[in-house]
C-alpha positions in Angstrom: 107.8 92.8 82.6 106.4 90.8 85.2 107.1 91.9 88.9 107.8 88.4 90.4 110.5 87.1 92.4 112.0 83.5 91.4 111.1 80.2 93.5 112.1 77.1 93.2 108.5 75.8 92.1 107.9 78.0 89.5 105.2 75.3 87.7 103.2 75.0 90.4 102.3 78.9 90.5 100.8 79.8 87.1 99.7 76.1 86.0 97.0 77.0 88.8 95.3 79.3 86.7 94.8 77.0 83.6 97.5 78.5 81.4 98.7 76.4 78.5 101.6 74.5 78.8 103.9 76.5 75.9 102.9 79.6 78.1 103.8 78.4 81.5 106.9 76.9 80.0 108.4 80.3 78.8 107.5 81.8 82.5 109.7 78.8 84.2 112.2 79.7 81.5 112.0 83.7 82.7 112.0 82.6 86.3 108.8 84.5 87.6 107.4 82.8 90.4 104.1 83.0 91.6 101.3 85.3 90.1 100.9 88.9 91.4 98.2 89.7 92.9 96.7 91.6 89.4 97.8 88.6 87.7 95.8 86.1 90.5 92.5 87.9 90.0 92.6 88.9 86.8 93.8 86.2 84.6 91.4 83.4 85.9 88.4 85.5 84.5 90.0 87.0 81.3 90.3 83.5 80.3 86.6 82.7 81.2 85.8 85.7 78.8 84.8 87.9 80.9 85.3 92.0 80.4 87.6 93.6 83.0 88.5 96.8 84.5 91.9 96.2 86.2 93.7 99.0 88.4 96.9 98.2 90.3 100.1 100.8 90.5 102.7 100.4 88.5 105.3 97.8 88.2 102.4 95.0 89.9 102.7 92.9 86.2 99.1 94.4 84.7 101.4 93.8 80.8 101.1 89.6 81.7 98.0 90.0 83.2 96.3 90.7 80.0 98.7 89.4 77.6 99.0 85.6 78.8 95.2 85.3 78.4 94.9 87.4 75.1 97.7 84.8 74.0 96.1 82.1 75.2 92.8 83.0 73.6 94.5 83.7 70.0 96.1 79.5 70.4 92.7 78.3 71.3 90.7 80.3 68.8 93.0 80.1 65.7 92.2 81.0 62.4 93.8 82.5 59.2 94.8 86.1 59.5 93.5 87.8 56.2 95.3 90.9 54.9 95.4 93.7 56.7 92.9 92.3 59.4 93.9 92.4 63.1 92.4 89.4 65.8 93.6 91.4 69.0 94.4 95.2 69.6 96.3 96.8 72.1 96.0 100.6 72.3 98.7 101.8 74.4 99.4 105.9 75.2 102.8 106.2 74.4 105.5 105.0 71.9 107.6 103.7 74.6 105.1 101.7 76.1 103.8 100.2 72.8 107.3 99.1 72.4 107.5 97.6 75.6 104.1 95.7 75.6 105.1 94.1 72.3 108.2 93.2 73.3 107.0 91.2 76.4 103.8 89.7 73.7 107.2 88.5 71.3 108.5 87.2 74.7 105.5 85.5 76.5 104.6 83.9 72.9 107.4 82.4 71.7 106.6 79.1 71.5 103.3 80.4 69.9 103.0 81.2 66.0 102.0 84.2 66.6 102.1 87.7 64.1 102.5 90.8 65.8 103.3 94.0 65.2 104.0 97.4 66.5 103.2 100.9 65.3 102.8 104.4 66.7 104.2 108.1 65.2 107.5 109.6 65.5 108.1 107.6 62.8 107.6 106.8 58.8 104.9 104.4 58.3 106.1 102.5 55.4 107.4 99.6 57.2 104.2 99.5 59.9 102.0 99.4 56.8 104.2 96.5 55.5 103.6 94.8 58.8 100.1 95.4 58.7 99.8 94.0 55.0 99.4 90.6 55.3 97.4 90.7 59.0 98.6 90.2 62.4 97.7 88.3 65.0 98.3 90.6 68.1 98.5 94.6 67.0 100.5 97.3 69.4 99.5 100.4 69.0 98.9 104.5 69.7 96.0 105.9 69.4 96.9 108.4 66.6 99.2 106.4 64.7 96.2 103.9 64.2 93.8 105.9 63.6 95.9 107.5 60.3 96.4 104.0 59.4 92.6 103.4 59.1 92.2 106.4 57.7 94.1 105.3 54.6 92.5 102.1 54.8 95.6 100.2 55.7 93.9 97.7 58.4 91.0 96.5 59.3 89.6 96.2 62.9 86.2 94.1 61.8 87.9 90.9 62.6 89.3 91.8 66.1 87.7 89.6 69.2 90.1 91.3 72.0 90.6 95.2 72.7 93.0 96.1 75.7 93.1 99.6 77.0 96.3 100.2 78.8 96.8 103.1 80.8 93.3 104.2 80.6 93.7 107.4 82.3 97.1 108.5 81.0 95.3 108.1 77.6 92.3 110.4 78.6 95.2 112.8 80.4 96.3 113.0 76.5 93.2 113.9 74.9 93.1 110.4 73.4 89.0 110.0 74.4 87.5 111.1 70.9 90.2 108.7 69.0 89.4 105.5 71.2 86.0 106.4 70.7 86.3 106.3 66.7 89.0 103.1 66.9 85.5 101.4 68.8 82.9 102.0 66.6 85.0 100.0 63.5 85.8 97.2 66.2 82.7 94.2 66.8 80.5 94.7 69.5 80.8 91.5 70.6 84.8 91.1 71.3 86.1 91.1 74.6 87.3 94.1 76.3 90.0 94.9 78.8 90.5 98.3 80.5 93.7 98.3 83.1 94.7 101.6 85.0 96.8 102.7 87.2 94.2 104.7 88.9 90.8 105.0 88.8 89.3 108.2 88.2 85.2 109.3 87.9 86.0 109.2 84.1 87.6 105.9 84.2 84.7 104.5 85.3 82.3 106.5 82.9 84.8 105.1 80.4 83.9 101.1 81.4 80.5 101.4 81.6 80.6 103.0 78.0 82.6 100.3 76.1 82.8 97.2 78.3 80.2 94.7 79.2 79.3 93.6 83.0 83.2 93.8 83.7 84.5 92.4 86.3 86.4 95.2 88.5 89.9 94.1 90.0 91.7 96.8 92.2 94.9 95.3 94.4 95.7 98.7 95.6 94.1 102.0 96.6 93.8 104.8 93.7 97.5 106.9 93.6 99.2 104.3 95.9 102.9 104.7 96.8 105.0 101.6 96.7 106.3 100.9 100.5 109.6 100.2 99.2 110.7 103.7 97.9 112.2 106.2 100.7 110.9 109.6 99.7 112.4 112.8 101.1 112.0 116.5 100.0 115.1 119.2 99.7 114.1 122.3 100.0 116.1 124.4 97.6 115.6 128.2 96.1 115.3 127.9 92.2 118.7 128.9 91.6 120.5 126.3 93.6 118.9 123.3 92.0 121.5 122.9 89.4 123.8 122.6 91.7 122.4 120.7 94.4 122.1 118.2 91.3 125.3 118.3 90.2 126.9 117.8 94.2 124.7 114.7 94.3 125.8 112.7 91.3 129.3 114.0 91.4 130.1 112.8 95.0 127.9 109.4 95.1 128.9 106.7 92.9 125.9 104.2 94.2 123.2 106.8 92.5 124.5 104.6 89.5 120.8 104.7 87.3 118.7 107.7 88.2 116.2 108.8 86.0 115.8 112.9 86.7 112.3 114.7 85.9 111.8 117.9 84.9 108.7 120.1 83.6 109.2 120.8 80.5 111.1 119.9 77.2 113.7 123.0 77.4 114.3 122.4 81.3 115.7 118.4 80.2 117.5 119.5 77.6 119.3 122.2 79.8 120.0 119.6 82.5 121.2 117.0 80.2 123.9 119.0 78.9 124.8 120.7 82.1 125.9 116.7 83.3 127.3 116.0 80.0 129.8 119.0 80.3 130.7 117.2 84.3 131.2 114.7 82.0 128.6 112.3 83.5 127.2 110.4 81.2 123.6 111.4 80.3 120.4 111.2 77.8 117.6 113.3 77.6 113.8 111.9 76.3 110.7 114.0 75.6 108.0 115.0 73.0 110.5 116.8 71.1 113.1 113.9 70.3 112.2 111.9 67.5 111.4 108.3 67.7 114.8 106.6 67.2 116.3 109.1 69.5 114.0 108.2 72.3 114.5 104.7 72.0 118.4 104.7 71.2 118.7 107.0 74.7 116.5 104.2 76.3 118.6 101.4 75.6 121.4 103.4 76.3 120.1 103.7 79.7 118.9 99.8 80.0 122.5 98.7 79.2 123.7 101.0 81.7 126.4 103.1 78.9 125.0 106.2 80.2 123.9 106.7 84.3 121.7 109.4 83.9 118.1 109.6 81.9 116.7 113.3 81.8 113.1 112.9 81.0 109.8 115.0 81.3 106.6 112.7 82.0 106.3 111.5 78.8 108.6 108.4 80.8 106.7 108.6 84.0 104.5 105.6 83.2 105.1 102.4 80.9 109.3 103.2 81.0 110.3 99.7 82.4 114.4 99.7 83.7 115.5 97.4 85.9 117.7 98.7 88.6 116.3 102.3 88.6 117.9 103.5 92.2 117.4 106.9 92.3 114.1 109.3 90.8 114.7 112.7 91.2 112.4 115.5 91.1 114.0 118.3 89.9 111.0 120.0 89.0 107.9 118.7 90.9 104.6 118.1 88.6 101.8 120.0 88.7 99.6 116.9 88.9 99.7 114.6 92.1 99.3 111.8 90.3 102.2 112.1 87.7 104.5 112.1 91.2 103.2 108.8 92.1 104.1 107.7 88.8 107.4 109.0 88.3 108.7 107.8 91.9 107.0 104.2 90.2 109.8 103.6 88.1 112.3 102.5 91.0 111.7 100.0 93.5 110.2 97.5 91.0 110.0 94.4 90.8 110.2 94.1 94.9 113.8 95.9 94.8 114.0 99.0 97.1 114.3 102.9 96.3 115.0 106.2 96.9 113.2 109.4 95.2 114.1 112.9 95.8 112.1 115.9 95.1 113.6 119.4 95.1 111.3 122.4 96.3 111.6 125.9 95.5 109.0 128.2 96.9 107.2 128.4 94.0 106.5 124.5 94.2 105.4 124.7 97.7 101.9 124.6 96.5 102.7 121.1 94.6 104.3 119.3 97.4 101.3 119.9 99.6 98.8 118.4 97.0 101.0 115.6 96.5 101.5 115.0 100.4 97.6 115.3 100.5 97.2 112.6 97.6 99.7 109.8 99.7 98.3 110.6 102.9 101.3 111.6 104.7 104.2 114.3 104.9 107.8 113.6 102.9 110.6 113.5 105.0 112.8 116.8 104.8 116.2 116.2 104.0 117.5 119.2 105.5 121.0 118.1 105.5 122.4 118.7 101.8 124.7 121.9 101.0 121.8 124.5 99.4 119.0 123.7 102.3 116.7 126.9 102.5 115.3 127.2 105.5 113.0 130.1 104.4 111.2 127.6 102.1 110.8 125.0 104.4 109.0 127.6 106.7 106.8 128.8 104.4 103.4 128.3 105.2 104.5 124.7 106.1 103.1 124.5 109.5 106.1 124.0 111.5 107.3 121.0 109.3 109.9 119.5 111.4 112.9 117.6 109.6 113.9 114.6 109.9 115.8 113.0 112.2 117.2 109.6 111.0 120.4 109.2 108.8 119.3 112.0 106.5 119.8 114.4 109.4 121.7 117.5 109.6 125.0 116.7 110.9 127.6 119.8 112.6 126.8 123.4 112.6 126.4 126.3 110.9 129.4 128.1 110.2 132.1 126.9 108.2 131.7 122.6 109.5 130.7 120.0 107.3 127.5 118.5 107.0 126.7 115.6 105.3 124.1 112.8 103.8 123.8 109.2 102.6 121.8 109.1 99.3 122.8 105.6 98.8 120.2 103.1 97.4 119.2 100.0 98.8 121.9 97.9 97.3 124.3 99.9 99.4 123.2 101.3 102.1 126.4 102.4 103.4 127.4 104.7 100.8 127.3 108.6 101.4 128.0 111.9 100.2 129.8 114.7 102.4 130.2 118.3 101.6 131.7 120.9 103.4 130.2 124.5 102.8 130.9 127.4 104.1 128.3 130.1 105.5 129.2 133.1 102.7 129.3 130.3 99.6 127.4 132.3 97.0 124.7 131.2 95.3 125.4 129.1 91.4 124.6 131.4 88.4 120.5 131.0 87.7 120.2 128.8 84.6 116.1 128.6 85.0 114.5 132.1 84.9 113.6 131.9 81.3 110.2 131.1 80.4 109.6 127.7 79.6 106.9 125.9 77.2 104.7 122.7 78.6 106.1 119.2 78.4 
């Protein structure tokens, strides 16, 4: 999805950068205004021909950026698709975002005749092959799932003349290098190449040199940027407490109406799912262990807004695209820096605003300061909420002081209320109170097991 706000002159914005008519008319019709910046500096030179490597953070439009001029290209260079031959390849890291590239490619081309298709695992292949059968246009596709296909000889990549790489360095974070590498050696030399990602790693750029030609380099935003928008605070909390700290959030502020909640691992999704369910708040859990159809019937569950709550490891982190996201929450903070600027990426899109919230244990502690290292600044403490430990704040933190604007403590210990506004930035006047007493025990610890990787 594009990440443009609507003007009234929405023609004179992207007929600038010599897009075809049928294109330009379908973004008037979708009510994007001008280009983004990705879009501004990329677009003008894919359609010259050129090789690029793109890197902007997420929700910037980097999908249109490559897919008006790949559509583009495929109208001006037509030619009869033979069977199972493929003019223009997407590789893509995950199902979800395969799903959601070619839904915007049916979108942006519908006034094109344009075959597509789809395919990635989690799923039998019969009717992907019978996609496949009689050629495509514009293929969508996972690394793993494509290269079984040409294993069994059920496409053909000799006729492709455009290969985009999206999410470069979530693929390589995958162990997807020695696939891409095979899926290039069956593809033309001569084709054009695209690499976009979201940051822009040593290997990243070993990568271009290795399978593009005198790219062009576009970057809009520093490497692991933070969008402005998003209001990020920390609440320090001993393992035991997070469950509930959770639970007293959603059950006592309405406006955290779409929140999408990360944990760790597969089990520790799971657990939280169906400790909401049981509060009956509505609730779906995603990850590697769910099969295909159960991924994306929780996903549009959580588009259409039927359930408020998506519980998801990072498998969502990066290409999951939901408008009106107002809440991320942390529950379990990632071991890599980067997969936090990612997660707290899927609210405050599209210019909206956001809030994420990271719970800390003191096992964590090490986490937060890599991550505070990687954005270049401290996260706020909310010190206010009901299960604040002040032992974990203190730890090694360097006299971290909290903070002191409408997330602030309010009353004393003992017995008063405090309380704390977790509203988004629709409603900014919404709030959460809770009293709590000074001998309220601890909830019963529902995360000591050992738990597998995501």
């Amino acid at each position: 999805m594009l990440a443009n706000s609507p003007v009234q002159e929405v023609q004179s914005g992207f007929e600038t950068l010599n897009l075809i008519s049928p294109i330009c008319k379908v973004l008037r019709e979708e009510k994007y205004a001008l280009p983004t910046p990705i879009q501004e500096q990329a677009i003008p030179n894919l359609l010259n021909g050129r090789d690029l490597l793109g890197c902007a953070q997420t929700g910037t439009g980097k999908t249109a950026a490559f897919a008006l001029p790949l559509l583009q290209w495929l109208e001006k260079n037509r030619e009869v698709v033979g069977p199972k031959c493929v003019r223009a390849l997407i590789l893509a890291p995950t199902r979800e975002l395969a799903a959601q590239i070619s839904e915007s490619i049916r979108v942006y081309g519908r006034y094109l005749k344009i075959k597509q298709a789809v395919i990635y695992g989690g799923v039998r292949p019969t009717l992907q092959i019978r996609a496949l059968s009689r050629g495509v246009d514009v293929l969508v596709a996972t690394p793993g799932r494509l290269l079984d296909l040409l294993n069994q000889r059920q496409l053909r990549l000799d006729k492709v003349g455009v290969l985009v790489l999206d999410e470069a360095d979530r693929m390589l974070d995958m162990g997807f290098l020695p696939d891409i590498k095979k899926i290039c050696k069956v593809i033309p030399s001569n084709r054009q190449t695209m690499l976009f990602s979201a940051t822009l790693p040593g290997e990243i750029v070993k990568l271009s040199k290795e399978f593009l030609n005198d790219p062009i380099q576009v970057s809009v935003t520093p490497p692991s940027s933070t969008v402005s928008k998003i209001e990020q605070k920390v609440l320090f909390v001993d393992r035991e407490n997070k469950s509930a700290l959770l639970e007293s959030i959603l059950e006592e502020d309405q406006s955290i109406y779409r929140v999408l909640i990360f944990t760790r691992t597969k089990h520790g999704a799971d657990r939280v799912a169906k400790r909401l369910i049981k509060l009956k708040i509505p609730t779906e859990a995603i990850h590697g262990n769910k099969s295909q159809p159960a991924r994306l019937k929780a996903l549009d569950k959580f588009r259409s807004g039927r359930v408020r709550v998506l519980v998801a490891t990072d498998i969502a982190s990066r290409g999951l695209d939901v408008d009106g996201i107002t809440h991320v929450i942390n529950y379990d903070l990632p071991k890599e820096t980067e997969s936090y600027v990612h997660r707290i990426g899927r609210t405050a899109r599209a210019g909206m605003e956001g809030i994420a919230l990271s719970f800390c244990d003191a096992g964590e502690k090490s986490y937060l300061r890599r991550i505070e290292a990687e954005i270049g600044r401290p996260l706020n403490v909310d010190q206010a909420h009901p299960f604040h430990d002040e032992s974990i704040a203190n730890k090694k933190s360097g006299g971290r002081k909290p903070d002191s604007g409408k997330f602030a403590r309010g009353g004393a210990r003992g017995g008063k209320s405090r309380s704390t506004a977790y509203s988004s930035g629709k409603n900014k006047n919404s709030s959460f109170s809770r009293n709590r007493s000074s001998g309220r025990p601890a909830s019963r610890n529902t995360n000591t097991r050992s738990q597998r990787s995501a």
